[in-house]
C-alpha positions, 0 to 999 in steps of 0.5 A: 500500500505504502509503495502504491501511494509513492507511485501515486505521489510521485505522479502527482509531483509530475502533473503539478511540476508541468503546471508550475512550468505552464503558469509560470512561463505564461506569466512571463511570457504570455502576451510575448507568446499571444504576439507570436502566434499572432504573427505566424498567420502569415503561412501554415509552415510559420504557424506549425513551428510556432506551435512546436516552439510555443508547447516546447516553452510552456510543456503543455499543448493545452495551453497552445491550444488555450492561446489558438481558440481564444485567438479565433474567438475574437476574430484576430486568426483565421481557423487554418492556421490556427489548426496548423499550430495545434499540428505544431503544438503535438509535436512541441509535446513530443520534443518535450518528451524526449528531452525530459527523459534525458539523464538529467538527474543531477540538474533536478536538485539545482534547478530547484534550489536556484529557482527556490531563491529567485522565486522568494526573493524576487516573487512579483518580478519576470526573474521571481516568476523565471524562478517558479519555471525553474522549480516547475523544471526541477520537480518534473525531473525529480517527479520521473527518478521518483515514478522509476524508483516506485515502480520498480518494487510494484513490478514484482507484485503479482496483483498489478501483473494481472492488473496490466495484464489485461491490457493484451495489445488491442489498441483501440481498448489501449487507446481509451485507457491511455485517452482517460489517463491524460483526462485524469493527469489533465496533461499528455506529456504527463500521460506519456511521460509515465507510459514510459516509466511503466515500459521501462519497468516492463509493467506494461509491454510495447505494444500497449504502451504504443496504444496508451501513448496513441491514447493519450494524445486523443485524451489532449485533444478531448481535454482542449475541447472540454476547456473551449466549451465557454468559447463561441463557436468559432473557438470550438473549432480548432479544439474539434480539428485538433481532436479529429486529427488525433483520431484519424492518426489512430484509423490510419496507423491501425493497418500498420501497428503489427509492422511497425511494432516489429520494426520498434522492437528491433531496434537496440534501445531500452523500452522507455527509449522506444516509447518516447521515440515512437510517440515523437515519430508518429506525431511528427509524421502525423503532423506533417501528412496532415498540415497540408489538409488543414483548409479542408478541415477548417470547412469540415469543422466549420459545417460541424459547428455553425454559428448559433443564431441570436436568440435574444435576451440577455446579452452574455460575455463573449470573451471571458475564457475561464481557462485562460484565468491561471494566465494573467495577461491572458485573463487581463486582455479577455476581461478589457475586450469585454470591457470594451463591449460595454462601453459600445453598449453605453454608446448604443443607449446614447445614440437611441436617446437621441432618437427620443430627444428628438421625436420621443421615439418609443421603440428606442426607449425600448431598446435603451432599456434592453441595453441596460440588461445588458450593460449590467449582466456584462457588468456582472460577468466581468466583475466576477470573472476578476474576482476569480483571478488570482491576484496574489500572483499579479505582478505591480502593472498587471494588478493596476491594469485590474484595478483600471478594468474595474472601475471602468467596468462598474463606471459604464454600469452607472452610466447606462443606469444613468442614461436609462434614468434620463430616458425615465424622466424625459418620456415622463415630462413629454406624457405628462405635459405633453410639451417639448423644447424651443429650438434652441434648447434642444439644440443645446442638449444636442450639441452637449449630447455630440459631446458627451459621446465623442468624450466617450469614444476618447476615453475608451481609446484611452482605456484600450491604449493607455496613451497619456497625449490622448488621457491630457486631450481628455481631461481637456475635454472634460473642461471643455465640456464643463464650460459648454455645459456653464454656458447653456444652462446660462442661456437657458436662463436668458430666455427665462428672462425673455418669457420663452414660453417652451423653455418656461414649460421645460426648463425644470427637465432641461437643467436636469438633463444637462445635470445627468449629461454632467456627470455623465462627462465625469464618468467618462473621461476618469480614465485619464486619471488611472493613466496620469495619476502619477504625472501632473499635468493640466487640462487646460489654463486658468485663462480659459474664460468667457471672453465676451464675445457674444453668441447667437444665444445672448452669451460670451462666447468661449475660447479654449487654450490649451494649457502647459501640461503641468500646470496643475497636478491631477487629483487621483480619482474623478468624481461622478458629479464632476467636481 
C-alpha cells in the first residue's frame, strides 16, 4: 500500500511540476507568446513551428491550444492556421518528451534550489516568476527518478501483473485507457511521460504502451475541447480539428501497428527509449501528412459547428475564457475586450436617446432599456470573472491594469443606469405635459449630447491604449465640456428672462438633463486619471474664460487654450458629479 501511494505521489509531483512550468512561463511570457502566434498567420509552415516552439516553452499543448481558440474567438486568426499550430503544438509535446527523459538527474536538485531563491526573493518580478519555471523544471525531473524508483518494487507484485495484464495489445481498448489517463493527469506529456516509466519497468509491454501513448494524445485533444466549451463557436473549432486529427492518426496507423511494432522492437534501445521515440515519430509524421489538409478541415469543422443564431435576451460575455484565468495577461486582455463591449453598449443607449430627444421615439426607449440588461449582466460577468483571478500572483502593472478594468467596468454600469434614468424622466415630462423644447434648447442638449459621446469614444481609446497625449486631450475635454455645459444652462436662463414660453414649460427637465449629461462627462473621461495619476499635468489654463464675445444665444462666447501640461497636478480619482 505504502509503495502504491509513492507511485501515486510521485505522479502527482509530475502533473503539478508541468503546471508550475505552464503558469509560470505564461506569466512571463504570455502576451510575448499571444504576439507570436499572432504573427505566424502569415503561412501554415510559420504557424506549425510556432506551435512546436510555443508547447516546447510552456510543456503543455493545452495551453497552445488555450492561446489558438481564444485567438479565433475574437476574430484576430483565421481557423487554418490556427489548426496548423495545434499540428505544431503535438509535436512541441513530443520534443518535450524526449528531452525530459534525458539523464538529467543531477540538474533536478539545482534547478530547484536556484529557482527556490529567485522565486522568494524576487516573487512579483519576470526573474521571481523565471524562478517558479525553474522549480516547475526541477520537480518534473525529480517527479520521473521518483515514478522509476516506485515502480520498480510494484513490478514484482503479482496483483498489478494481472492488473496490466489485461491490457493484451488491442489498441483501440489501449487507446481509451491511455485517452482517460491524460483526462485524469489533465496533461499528455504527463500521460506519456509515465507510459514510459511503466515500459521501462516492463509493467506494461510495447505494444500497449504504443496504444496508451496513441491514447493519450486523443485524451489532449478531448481535454482542449472540454476547456473551449465557454468559447463561441468559432473557438470550438480548432479544439474539434485538433481532436479529429488525433483520431484519424489512430484509423490510419491501425493497418500498420503489427509492422511497425516489429520494426520498434528491433531496434537496440531500452523500452522507455522506444516509447518516447515512437510517440515523437508518429506525431511528427502525423503532423506533417496532415498540415497540408488543414483548409479542408477548417470547412469540415466549420459545417460541424455553425454559428448559433441570436436568440435574444440577455446579452452574455463573449470573451471571458475561464481557462485562460491561471494566465494573467491572458485573463487581463479577455476581461478589457469585454470591457470594451460595454462601453459600445453605453454608446448604443446614447445614440437611441437621441432618437427620443428628438421625436420621443418609443421603440428606442425600448431598446435603451434592453441595453441596460445588458450593460449590467456584462457588468456582472466581468466583475466576477476578476474576482476569480488570482491576484496574489499579479505582478505591480498587471494588478493596476485590474484595478483600471474595474472601475471602468462598474463606471459604464452607472452610466447606462444613468442614461436609462434620463430616458425615465424625459418620456415622463413629454406624457405628462405633453410639451417639448424651443429650438434652441434642444439644440443645446444636442450639441452637449455630440459631446458627451465623442468624450466617450476618447476615453475608451484611452482605456484600450493607455496613451497619456490622448488621457491630457481628455481631461481637456472634460473642461471643455464643463464650460459648454456653464454656458447653456446660462442661456437657458436668458430666455427665462425673455418669457420663452417652451423653455418656461421645460426648463425644470432641461437643467436636469444637462445635470445627468454632467456627470455623465465625469464618468467618462476618469480614465485619464488611472493613466496620469502619477504625472501632473493640466487640462487646460486658468485663462480659459468667457471672453465676451457674444453668441447667437445672448452669451460670451468661449475660447479654449490649451494649457502647459503641468500646470496643475491631477487629483487621483474623478468624481461622478464632476467636481
Amino acid at each position: 500500500m505504502l509503495t502504491l501511494l509513492n507511485l501515486l505521489s510521485a505522479v502527482a509531483l509530475l502533473i503539478w511540476g508541468t503546471h508550475i512550468v505552464r503558469t509560470g512561463i505564461m506569466r512571463v511570457y504570455g502576451s510575448q507568446l499571444r504576439t507570436a502566434l499572432s504573427h505566424s498567420t502569415r503561412n501554415l509552415p510559420l504557424a506549425f513551428t510556432a506551435g512546436i516552439a510555443v508547447t516546447a516553452l510552456v510543456q503543455s499543448s493545452n495551453a497552445t491550444a488555450l492561446l489558438a481558440t481564444s485567438f479565433v474567438a475574437e476574430g484576430l486568426m483565421a481557423l487554418a492556421p490556427a489548426l496548423a499550430i495545434m499540428l505544431g503544438a503535438d509535436v512541441g509535446t513530443a520534443l518535450m518528451a524526449r528531452v525530459l527523459t534525458l539523464e538529467l538527474s543531477w540538474l533536478s536538485p539545482l534547478l530547484i534550489f536556484l529557482g527556490v531563491i529567485l522565486f522568494l526573493s524576487r516573487k512579483q518580478t519576470r526573474l521571481g516568476q523565471f524562478g517558479r519555471v525553474q522549480i516547475g523544471v526541477g520537480l518534473i525531473l525529480l517527479a520521473l527518478q521518483l515514478i522509476v524508483a516506485a515502480a520498480q518494487p510494484i513490478t514484482e507484485s503479482n496483483g498489478i501483473k494481472v492488473l496490466f495484464a489485461e491490457l493484451t495489445g488491442d489498441l483501440l481498448l489501449d487507446a481509451l485507457v491511455g485517452a482517460v489517463f491524460a483526462l485524469l493527469s489533465y496533461s499528455s506529456l504527463a500521460a506519456v511521460l509515465i507510459t514510459a516509466t511503466l515500459a521501462s519497468a516492463d509493467l506494461v509491454s510495447l505494444p500497449v504502451a504504443i496504444g496508451l501513448v496513441i491514447g493519450a494524445n486523443i485524451g489532449s485533444g478531448v481535454l482542449a475541447l472540454l476547456n473551449s466549451s465557454l468559447q463561441s463557436a468559432a473557438g470550438r473549432r480548432v479544439a474539434l480539428g485538433s481532436l479529429l486529427y488525433k483520431i484519424i492518426g489512430l484509423l490510419l496507423i491501425m493497418p500498420v501497428l503489427d509492422v511497425l511494432v516489429d520494426w520498434i522492437t528491433s531496434l537496440p534501445l531500452d523500452n522507455a527509449s522506444l516509447v518516447i521515440g515512437f510517440h515523437l515519430l508518429y506525431n511528427t509524421l502525423r503532423c506533417l501528412l496532415m498540415l497540408p489538409t488543414v483548409h479542408a478541415m477548417a470547412r469540415l469543422c466549420t459545417w460541424l459547428l455553425p454559428e448559433r443564431p441570436d436568440t435574444g435576451g440577455v446579452a452574455r460575455p463573449r470573451h471571458l475564457d475561464r481557462a485562460a484565468l491561471e494566465t494573467p495577461s491572458l485573463a487581463l486582455a479577455n476581461a478589457a475586450r469585454e470591457t470594451l463591449r460595454i462601453g459600445d453598449l453605453v454608446e448604443q443607449m446614447l445614440e437611441h436617446f437621441k432618437a427620443v430627444l428628438h421625436n420621443d421615439d418609443q421603440e428606442a426607449g425600448k431598446t435603451i432599456r434592453s441595453l441596460d440588461d445588458d450593460v449590467d449582466a456584462l457588468h456582472s460577468a466581468v466583475k466576477l470573472y476578476l474576482a476569480q483571478m488570482p491576484r496574489e500572483d499579479l505582478a505591480e502593472q498587471e494588478a493596476r491594469r485590474w484595478a483600471e478594468i474595474i472601475e471602468l467596468t462598474v463606471n459604464l454600469e452607472h452610466a447606462g443606469d444613468l442614461v436609462e434614468h434620463m430616458l425615465s424622466k424625459l418620456q415622463s415630462h413629454k406624457k405628462a405635459r405633453l410639451h417639448s423644447f424651443s429650438d434652441s434648447g434642444l439644440e443645446e442638449l444636442t450639441e452637449l449630447h455630440a459631446q458627451l459621446q465623442a468624450n466617450l469614444r476618447l476615453g475608451l481609446s484611452v482605456f484600450l491604449t493607455g496613451d497619456r497625449a490622448n488621457a491630457r486631450q481628455l481631461l481637456r475635454e472634460k473642461r471643455r465640456f464643463r464650460i459648454r455645459e456653464r454656458r447653456l444652462t446660462h442661456a437657458h436662463v436668458t430666455r427665462l428672462g425673455n418669457k420663452v414660453v417652451q423653455s418656461l414649460e421645460s426648463s425644470a427637465v432641461h437643467l436636469e438633463l444637462i445635470a445627468d449629461m454632467k456627470r455623465l462627462n465625469s464618468i467618462f473621461c476618469a480614465s485619464a486619471y488611472a493613466i496620469l495619476e502619477q504625472e501632473e499635468t493640466g487640462a487646460l489654463s486658468v485663462s480659459d474664460s468667457f471672453e465676451g464675445t457674444p453668441d447667437r444665444h445672448g452669451t460670451a462666447e468661449v475660447h479654449l487654450t490649451p494649457a502647459n501640461d503641468s500646470a496643475t497636478a491631477l487629483p487621483p480619482t474623478a468624481h461622478p458629479d464632476g467636481r
